[in-house]
C-alpha positions in Angstrom: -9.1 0.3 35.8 -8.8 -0.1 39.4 -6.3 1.5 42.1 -3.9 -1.4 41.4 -3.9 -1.2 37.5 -2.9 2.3 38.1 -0.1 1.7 40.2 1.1 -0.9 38.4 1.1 1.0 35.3 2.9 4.0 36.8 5.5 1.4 37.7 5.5 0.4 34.8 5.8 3.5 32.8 7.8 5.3 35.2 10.2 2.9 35.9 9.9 2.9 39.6 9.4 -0.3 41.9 5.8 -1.0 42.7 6.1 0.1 46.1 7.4 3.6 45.5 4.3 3.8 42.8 1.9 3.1 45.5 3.6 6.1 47.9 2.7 8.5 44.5 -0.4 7.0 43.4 -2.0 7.5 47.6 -0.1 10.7 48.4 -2.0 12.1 44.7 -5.4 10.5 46.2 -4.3 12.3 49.5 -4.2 15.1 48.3 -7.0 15.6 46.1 -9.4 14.3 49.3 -7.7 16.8 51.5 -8.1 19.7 49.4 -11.7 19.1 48.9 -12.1 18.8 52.5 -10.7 22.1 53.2 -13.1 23.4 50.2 -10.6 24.3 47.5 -11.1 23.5 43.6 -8.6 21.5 42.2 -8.0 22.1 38.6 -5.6 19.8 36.6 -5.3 21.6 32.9 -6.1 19.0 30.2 -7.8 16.7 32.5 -10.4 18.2 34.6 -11.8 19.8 37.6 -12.7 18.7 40.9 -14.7 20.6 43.8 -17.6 20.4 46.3 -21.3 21.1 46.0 -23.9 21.6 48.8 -26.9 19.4 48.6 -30.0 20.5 50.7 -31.4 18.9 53.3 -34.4 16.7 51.9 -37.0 14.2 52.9 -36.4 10.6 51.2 -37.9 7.2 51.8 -36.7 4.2 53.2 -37.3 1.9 50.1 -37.5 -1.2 52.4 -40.5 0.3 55.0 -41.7 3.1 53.0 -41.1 5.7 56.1 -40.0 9.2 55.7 -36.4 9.5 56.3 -35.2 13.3 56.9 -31.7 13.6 54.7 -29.0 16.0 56.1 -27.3 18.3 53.8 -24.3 17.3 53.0 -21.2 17.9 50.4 -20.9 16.1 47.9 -17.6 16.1 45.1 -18.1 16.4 41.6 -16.1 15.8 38.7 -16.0 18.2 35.3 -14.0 16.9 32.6 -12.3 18.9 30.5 -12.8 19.8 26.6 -9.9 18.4 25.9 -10.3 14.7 27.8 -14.2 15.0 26.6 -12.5 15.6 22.4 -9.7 12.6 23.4 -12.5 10.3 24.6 -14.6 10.9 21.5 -12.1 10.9 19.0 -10.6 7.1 20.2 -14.2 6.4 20.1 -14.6 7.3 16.2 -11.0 6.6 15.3 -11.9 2.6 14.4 -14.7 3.6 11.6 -13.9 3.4 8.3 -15.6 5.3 6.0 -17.9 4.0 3.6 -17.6 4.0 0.0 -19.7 6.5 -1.9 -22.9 4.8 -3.7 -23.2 5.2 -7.0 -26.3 5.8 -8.6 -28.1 3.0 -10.6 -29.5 4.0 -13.7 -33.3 3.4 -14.0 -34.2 0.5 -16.3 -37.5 0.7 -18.9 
């Protein structure tokens, strides 16, 4: 799903024109970039969590020359889902199986 399916399915949903389901959809994204910016956690119950974590400063490799590259540290965000998206995601995932019919056991033949 991209940026667009999401507004137009708040729109959708919500009833609202597509413009005014952009406004929400950026001023959400807004937010949550702000927030991390200023450090916080952002928590959304059911969903997930968002925050920062430091990365050390490291020495990579430009893959093209082969010459050391010193990396700054740097902050990075991360995403942890929740236990109940990880149990939604699972369970549509298994939902289509059907289960199979016992087996019966074949007698042995002499």
């Amino acid at each position: 799903m991209t940026k667009a399916d999401l507004i137009d399915e708040v729109s959708r949903l919500a009833e609202l024109t597509r413009k005014d389901s952009e406004v929400i959809v950026e001023t959400i994204f807004d937010s949550v970039v702000r927030s991390l910016r200023a450090g916080d956690k952002i928590e959304i119950r059911g969903f997930g969590s968002f925050r920062t974590r430091q990365r050390k400063p490291r020495v990579g490799r430009n893959p093209k020359t082969g010459d050391r590259v010193d990396v700054p540290a740097k902050k990075i965000p991360f995403f942890k889902p929740s236990k109940e998206l990880k149990d939604l995601v699972n369970e549509t995932a298994a939902a289509p199986a059907t289960p199979a019919a016992p087996a019966t056991p074949v007698p042995p033949t002499a």
